[in-house]
LOMARTOR-177942 format. One line per field, with one value per residue: residue number from 0; residue in three letters; x, y, z of N, C-alpha, C in turn. Coordinates in steps of 0.2 Angstrom, whole numbers, always signed. Layout:
<recs>
resi (NUM	...)
resn (ALA	...)
n_u (X	...)
n_v (Y	...)
n_w (Z	...)
ca_u (X	...)
ca_v (Y	...)
ca_w (Z	...)
c_u (X	...)
c_v (Y	...)
c_w (Z	...)
</recs>
This chain:
<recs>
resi (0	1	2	3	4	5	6	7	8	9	10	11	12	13	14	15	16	17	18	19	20	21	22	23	24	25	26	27	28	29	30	31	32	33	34	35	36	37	38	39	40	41	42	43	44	45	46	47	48	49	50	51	52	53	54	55	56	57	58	59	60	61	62	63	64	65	66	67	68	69	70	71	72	73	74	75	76	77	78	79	80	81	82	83	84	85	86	87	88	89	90	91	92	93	94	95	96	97	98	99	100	101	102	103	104	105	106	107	108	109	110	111	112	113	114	115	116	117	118	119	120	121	122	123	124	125	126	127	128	129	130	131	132	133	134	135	136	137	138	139	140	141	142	143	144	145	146	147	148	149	150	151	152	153	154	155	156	157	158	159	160	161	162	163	164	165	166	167	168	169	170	171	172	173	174	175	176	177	178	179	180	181	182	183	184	185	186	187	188	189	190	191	192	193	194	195	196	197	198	199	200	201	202	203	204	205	206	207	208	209	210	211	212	213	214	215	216	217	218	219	220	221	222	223	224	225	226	227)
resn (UNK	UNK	UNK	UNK	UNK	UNK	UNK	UNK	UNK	UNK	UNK	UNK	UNK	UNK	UNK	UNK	UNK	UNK	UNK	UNK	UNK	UNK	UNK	UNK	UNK	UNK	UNK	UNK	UNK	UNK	UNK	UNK	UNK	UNK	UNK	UNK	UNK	UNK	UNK	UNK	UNK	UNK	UNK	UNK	UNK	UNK	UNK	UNK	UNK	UNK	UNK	UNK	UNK	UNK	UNK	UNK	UNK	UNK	UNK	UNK	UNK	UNK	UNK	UNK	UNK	UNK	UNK	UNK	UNK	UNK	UNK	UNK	UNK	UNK	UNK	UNK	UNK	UNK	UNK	UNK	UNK	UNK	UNK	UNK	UNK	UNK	UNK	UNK	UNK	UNK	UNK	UNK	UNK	UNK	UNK	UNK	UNK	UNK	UNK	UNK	UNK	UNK	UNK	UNK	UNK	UNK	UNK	UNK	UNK	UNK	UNK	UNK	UNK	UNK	UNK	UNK	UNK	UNK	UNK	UNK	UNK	UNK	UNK	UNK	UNK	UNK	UNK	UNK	UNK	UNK	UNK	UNK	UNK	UNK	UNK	UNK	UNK	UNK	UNK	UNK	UNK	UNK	UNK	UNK	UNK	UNK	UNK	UNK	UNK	UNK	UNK	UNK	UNK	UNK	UNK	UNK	UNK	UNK	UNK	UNK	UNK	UNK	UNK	UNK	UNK	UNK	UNK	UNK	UNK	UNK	UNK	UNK	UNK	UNK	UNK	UNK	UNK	UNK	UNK	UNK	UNK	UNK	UNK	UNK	UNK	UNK	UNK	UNK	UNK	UNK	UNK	UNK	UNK	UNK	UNK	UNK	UNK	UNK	UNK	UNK	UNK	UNK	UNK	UNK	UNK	UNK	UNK	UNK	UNK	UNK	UNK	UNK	UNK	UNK	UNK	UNK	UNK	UNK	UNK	UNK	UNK	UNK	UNK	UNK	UNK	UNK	UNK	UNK)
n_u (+31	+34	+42	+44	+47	+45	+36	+36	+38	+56	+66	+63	+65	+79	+81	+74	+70	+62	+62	+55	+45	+30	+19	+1	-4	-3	-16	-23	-30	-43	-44	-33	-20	-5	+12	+24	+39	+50	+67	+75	+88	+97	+103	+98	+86	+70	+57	+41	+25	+9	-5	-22	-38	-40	-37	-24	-7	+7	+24	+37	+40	+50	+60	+50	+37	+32	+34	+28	+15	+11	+12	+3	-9	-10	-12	-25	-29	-32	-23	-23	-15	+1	+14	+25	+41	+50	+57	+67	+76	+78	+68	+57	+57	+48	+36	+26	+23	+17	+6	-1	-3	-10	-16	-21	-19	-6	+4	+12	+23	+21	+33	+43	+37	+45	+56	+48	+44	+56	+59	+49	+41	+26	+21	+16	+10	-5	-12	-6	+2	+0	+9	+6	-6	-19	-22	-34	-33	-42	-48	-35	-26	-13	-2	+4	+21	+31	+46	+61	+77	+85	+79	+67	+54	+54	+46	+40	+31	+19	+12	+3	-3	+2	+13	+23	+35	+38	+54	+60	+74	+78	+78	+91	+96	+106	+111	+109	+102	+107	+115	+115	+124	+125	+111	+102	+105	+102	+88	+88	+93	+81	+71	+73	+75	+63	+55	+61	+57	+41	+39	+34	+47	+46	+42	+44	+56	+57	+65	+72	+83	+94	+94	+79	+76	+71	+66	+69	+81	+92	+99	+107	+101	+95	+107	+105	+97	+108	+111	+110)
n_v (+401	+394	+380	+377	+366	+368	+363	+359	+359	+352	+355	+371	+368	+370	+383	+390	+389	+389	+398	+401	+401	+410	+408	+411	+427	+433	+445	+445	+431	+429	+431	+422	+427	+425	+424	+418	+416	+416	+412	+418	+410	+417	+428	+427	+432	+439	+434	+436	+430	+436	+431	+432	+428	+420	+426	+432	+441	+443	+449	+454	+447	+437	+420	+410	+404	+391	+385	+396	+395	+379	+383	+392	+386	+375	+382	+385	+398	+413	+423	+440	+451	+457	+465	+475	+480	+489	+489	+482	+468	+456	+455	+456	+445	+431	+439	+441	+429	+422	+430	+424	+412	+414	+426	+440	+457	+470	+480	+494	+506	+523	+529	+519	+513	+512	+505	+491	+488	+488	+476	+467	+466	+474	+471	+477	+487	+485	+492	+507	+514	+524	+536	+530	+525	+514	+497	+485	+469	+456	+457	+464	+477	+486	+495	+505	+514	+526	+524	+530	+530	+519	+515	+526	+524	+516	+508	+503	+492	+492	+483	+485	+477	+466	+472	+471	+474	+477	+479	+477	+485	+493	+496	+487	+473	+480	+488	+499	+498	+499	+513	+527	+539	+557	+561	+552	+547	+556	+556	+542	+546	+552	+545	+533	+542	+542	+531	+528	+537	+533	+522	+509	+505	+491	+484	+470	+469	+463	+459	+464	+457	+444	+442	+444	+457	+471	+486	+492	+485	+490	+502	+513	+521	+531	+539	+546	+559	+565	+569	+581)
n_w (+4	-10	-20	-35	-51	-69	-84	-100	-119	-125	-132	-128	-113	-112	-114	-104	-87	-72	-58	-46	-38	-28	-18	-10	-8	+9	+11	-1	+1	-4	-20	-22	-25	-37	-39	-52	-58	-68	-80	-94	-104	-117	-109	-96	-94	-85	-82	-76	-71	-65	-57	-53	-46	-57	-68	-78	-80	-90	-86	-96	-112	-113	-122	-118	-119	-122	-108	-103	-106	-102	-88	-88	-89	-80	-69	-72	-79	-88	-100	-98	-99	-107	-101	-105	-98	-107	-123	-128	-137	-130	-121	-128	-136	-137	-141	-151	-154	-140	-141	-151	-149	-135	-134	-125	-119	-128	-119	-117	-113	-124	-128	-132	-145	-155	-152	-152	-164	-172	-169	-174	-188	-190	-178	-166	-149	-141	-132	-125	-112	-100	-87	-70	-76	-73	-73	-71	-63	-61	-43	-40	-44	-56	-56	-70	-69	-78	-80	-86	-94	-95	-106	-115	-116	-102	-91	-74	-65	-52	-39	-28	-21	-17	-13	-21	-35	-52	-59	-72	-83	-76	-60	-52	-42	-32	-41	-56	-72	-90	-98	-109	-111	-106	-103	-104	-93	-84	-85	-77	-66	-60	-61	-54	-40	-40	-38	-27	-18	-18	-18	-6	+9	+10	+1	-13	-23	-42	-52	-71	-73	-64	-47	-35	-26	-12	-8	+4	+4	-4	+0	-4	-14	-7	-6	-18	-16	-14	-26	-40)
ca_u (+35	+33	+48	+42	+47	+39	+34	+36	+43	+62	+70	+62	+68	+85	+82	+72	+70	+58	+69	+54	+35	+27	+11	-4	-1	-9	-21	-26	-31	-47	-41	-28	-13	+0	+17	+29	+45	+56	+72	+77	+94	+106	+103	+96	+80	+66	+48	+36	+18	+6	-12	-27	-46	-42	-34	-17	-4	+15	+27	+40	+41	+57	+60	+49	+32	+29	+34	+23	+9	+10	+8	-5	-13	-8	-15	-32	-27	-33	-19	-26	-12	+6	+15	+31	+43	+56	+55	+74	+74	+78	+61	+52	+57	+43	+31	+23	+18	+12	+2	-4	-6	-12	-17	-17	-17	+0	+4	+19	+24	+23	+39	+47	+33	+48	+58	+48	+42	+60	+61	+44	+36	+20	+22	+12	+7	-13	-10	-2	+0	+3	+10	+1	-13	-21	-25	-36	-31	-49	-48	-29	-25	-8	-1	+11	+26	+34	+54	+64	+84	+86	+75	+64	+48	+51	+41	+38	+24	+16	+6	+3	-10	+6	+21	+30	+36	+41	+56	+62	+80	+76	+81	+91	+98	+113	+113	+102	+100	+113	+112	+117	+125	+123	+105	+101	+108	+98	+82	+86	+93	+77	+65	+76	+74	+53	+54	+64	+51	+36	+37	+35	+53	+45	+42	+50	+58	+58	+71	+73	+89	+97	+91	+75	+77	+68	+68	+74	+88	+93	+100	+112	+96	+96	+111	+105	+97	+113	+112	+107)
ca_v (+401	+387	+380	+371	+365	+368	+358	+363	+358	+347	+361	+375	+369	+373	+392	+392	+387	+390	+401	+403	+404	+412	+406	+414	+434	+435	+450	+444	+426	+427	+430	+418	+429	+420	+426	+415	+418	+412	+414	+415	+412	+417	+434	+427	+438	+438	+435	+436	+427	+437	+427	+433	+427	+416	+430	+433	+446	+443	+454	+453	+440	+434	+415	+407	+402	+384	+385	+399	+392	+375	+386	+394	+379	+370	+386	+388	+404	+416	+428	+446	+456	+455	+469	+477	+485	+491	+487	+477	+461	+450	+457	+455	+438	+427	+441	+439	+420	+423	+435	+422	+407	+414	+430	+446	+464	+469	+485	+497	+516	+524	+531	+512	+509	+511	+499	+485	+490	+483	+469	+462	+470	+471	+470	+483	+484	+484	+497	+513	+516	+533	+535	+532	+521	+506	+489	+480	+460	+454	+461	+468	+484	+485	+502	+506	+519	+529	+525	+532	+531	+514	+518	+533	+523	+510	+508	+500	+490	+493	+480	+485	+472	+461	+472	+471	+480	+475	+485	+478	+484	+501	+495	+480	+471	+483	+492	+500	+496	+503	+519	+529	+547	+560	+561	+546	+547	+563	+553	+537	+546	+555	+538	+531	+545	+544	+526	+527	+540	+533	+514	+509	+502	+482	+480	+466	+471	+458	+466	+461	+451	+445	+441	+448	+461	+475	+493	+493	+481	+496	+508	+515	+524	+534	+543	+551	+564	+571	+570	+586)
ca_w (-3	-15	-25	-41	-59	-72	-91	-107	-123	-122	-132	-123	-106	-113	-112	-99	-83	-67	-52	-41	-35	-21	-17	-10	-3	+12	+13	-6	+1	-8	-23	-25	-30	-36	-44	-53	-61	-74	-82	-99	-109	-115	-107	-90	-94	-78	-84	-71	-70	-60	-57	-48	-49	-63	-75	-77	-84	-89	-85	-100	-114	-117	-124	-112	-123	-120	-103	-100	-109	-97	-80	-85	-90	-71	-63	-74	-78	-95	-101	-100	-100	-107	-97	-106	-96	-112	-130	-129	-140	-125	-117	-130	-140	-137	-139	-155	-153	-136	-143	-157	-145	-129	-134	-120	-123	-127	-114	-117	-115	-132	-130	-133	-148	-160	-151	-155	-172	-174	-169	-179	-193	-190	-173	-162	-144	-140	-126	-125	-104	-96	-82	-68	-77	-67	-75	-66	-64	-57	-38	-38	-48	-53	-56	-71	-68	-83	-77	-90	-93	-98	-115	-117	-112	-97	-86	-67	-65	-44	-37	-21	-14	-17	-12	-28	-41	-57	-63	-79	-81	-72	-55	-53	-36	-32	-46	-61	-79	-93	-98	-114	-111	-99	-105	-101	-83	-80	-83	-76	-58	-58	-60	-47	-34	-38	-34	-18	-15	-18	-16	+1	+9	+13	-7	-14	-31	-45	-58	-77	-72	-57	-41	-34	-17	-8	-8	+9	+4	-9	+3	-11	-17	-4	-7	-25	-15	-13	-33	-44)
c_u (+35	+38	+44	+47	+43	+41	+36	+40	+51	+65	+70	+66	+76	+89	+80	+70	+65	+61	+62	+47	+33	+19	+7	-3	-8	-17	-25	-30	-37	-47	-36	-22	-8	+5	+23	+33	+50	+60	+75	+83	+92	+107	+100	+90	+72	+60	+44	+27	+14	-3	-14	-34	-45	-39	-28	-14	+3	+18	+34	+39	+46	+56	+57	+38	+28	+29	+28	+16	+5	+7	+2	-11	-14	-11	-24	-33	-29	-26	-22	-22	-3	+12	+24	+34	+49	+54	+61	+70	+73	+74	+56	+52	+52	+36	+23	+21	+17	+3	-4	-8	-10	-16	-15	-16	-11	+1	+12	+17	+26	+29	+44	+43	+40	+53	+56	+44	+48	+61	+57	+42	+31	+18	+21	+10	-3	-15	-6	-5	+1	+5	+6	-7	-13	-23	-26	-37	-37	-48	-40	-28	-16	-7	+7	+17	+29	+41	+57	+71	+84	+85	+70	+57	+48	+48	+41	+32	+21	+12	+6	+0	-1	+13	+25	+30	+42	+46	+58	+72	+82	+81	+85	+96	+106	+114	+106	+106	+106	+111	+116	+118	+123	+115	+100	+101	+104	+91	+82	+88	+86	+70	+68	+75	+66	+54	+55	+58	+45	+33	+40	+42	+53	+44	+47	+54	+59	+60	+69	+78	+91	+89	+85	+78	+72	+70	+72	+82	+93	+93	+105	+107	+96	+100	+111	+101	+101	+114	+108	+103)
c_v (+394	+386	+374	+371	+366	+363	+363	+359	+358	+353	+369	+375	+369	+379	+392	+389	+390	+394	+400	+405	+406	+414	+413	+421	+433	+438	+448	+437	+423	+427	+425	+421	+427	+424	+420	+418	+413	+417	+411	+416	+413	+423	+433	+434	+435	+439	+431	+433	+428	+434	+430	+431	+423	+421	+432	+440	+444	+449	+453	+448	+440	+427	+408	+405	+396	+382	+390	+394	+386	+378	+389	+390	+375	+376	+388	+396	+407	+423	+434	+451	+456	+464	+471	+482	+490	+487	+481	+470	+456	+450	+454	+447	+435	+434	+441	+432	+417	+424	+431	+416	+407	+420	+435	+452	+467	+477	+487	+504	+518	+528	+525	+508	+507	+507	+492	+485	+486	+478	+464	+466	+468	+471	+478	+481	+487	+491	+502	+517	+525	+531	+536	+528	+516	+502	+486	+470	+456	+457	+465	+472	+485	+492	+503	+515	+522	+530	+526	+533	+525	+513	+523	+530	+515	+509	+502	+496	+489	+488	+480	+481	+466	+463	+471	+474	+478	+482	+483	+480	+493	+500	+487	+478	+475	+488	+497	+497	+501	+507	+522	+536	+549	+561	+556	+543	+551	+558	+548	+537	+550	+549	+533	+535	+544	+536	+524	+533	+539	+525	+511	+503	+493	+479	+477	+467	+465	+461	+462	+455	+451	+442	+446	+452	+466	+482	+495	+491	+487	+503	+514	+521	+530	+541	+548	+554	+569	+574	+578	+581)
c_w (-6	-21	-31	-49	-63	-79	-97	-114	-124	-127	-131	-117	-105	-113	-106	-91	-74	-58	-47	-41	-30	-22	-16	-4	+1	+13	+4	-7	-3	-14	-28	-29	-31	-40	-45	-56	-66	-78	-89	-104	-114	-111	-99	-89	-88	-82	-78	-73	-66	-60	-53	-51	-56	-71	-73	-82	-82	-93	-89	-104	-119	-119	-119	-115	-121	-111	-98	-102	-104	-91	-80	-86	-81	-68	-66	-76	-87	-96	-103	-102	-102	-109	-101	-103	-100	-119	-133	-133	-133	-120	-121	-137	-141	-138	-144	-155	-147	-138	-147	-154	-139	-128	-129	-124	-122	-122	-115	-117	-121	-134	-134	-139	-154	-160	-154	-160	-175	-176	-173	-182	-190	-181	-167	-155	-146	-139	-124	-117	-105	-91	-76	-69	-73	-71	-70	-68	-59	-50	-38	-46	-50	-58	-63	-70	-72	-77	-82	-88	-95	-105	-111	-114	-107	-95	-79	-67	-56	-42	-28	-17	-13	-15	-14	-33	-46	-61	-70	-78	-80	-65	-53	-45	-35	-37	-51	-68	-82	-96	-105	-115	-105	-99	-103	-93	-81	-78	-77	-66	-56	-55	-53	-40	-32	-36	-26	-16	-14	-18	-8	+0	+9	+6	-12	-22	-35	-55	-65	-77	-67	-52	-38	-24	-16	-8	-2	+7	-1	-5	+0	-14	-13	-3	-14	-22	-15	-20	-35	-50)
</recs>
């Protein structure tokens, strides 16, 4: 585990700040898989930096631009893919002048397109997933999920060569994401149970906000079997 700071533009490192890197995963040593993390005010929003073979995909972009921009620079990194788990403002903030400075194809489930229609004119993803489709990140494949209950098209993103899984604010450490009606709760305990079902228990989860944990560590899951 590797603890760094990061650069970036003096009124940037006011939102944002650098929680946490983790070097190179084992069984991907050739590779070079790297995942960083950072955190961006006012909403403590989690955007992820996943690197492999020289090409990269981030996993939300909240207020965190100049700072991302630097790491990938310090890792020699191209930005391929810019991974939305929701259409929320404080996911997608920085997304358009990523977009403009660093490029990346934007990737979202087309349930959530009218979310960010919102928030920018003009403002469209690249990429309309399914569930189930694979992006491949030079040798690692990372898997997205259609998790639904938080909005109509979230989504999970699976990388198994790495044992983690980006929820967004699907699953969050102790808890889930806010939900709007009992309609909203139907879906969001059903992408909850497909998760505890289908992702193995040693995979480390790295939420939209909050502290990162583990599916095991989320024995609470468990207990919406007993749910209808």
């Amino acid at each position: 585990m590797i603890l760094s700071a990061g650069e970036g533009h003096p009124a940037e490192r006011k939102r944002v700040f650098i929680r946490i890197a983790i070097g190179t995963v084992e069984d991907m040593r050739k590779n070079d898989l790297t995942i960083k993390a950072f955190v961006s005010l006012p909403k403590d929003t989690n955007v992820y930096v996943i690197v492999c073979g020289g090409e990269a995909a981030v996993v939300d972009a909240a207020d965190c631009c100049d700072v991302l921009q630097g790491s990938l620079k310090e890792m020699e990194a191209t930005l391929k893919y810019l991974l939305l788990t929701h259409g929320h403002p404080s996911h997608v903030s920085s997304l358009s002048r990523i977009k403009k400075e660093m490029g990346g194809t934007i990737c979202m489930h087309p349930s959530d397109q009218d979310l960010l229609r919102q928030q920018e004119e003009g403002l469209e993803p690249d990429l309309l997933l399914a569930d189930g489709q694979p992006l491949k990140l030079a040798e690692a494949t990372i898997k997205a999920l259609h998790t639904p209950g938080h909005t109509p098209g979230s989504l999970c993103y699976h990388l198994r060569e790495a044992g983690a899984l980006f929820t967004g604010d699907t699953l969050l450490k102790g808890e889930f994401g806010k939900i709007k009606g009992p309609h909203s709760m139907g879906l969001m305990l059903r992408s909850l149970k497909r998760l505890n079902s289908v992702i193995p228990p040693k995979t480390t989860v790295y939420p939209g906000h909050g502290p990162m944990t583990t599916m095991s560590k989320e024995a609470w899951l468990d207990t919406l079997d007993n749910l209808s």
